[in-house]
N, C-alpha and C positions, 0 to 999 in steps of 0.2 A: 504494500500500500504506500502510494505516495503523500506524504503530509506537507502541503505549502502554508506558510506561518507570514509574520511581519511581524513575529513576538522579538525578534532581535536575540540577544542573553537568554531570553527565558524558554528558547525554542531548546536548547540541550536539555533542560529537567523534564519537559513535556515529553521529549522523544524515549528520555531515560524511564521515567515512570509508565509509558503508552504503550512499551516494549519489553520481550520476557527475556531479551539478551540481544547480542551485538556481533558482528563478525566486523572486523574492522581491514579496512582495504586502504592502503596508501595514508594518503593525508598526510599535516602538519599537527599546526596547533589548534585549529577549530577541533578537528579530529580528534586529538591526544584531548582535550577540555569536553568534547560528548564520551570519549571512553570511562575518563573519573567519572561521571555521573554515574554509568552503568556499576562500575567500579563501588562508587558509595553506597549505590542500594544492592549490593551483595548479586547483583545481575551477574549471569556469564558473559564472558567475553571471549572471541575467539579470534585471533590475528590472522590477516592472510599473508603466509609468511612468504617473502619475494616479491608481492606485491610494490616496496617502496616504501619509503618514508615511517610513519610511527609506527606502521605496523611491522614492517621486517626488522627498526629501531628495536623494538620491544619484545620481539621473540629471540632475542637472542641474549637478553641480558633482566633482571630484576627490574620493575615497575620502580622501585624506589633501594638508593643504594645502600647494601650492607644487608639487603634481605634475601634470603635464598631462592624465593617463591619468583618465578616464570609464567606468564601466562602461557591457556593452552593455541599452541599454532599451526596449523594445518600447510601443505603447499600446493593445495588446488581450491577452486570454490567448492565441488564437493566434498571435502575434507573437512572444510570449513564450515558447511552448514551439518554434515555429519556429527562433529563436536560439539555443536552448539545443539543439534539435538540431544543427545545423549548428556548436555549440562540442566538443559533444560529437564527432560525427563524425569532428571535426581530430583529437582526441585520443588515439581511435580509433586511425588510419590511422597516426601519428603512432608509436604506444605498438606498435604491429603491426609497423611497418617496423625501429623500433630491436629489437625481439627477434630482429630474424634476424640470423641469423652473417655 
């Protein structure tokens, strides 16, 4: 689905919140600034890695340094959205099992 906005700033929390994970393809810093939002509400993320820019930046090294943790990075679009299904799913199952009594 395509989402057109004129929210300016406020269109990354909309997309972060509207959305159950992210595959991330190239970009800079608009990019790397929608990824933390997915990133703060505990979203998956998944890099398309070779694609360029933040996201092959970021598969190959720790989101923030000194931390061990790696996002997960695929190197095709099916790989890509393969992972982000299978992130998804956990979350799924996960978000399903803690609603019951």
């Amino acid at each position: 689905q395509v989402l057109t906005t004129n929210l300016g700033a406020l269109r990354h929390p909309l997309l972060a919140d509207m959305c159950c994970g992210a595959v991330v393809i190239e970009g800079w810093l608009g990019t790397l600034a929608l990824m933390i939002q997915f990133l703060l509400r505990h979203k998956p993320v998944v890099l398309f890695d070779g694609s360029g820019g933040v996201a092959s930046t970021y598969a190959h090294r720790p989101m923030v340094q000194g931390m061990p943790d790696r996002l997960p990075a695929a190197r095709s679009a099916a790989g890509c959205v393969r992972r982000l299904q299978q992130r998804t799913a956990g979350r799924a199952a996960t978000a399903s099992a803690s609603d019951r009594p």
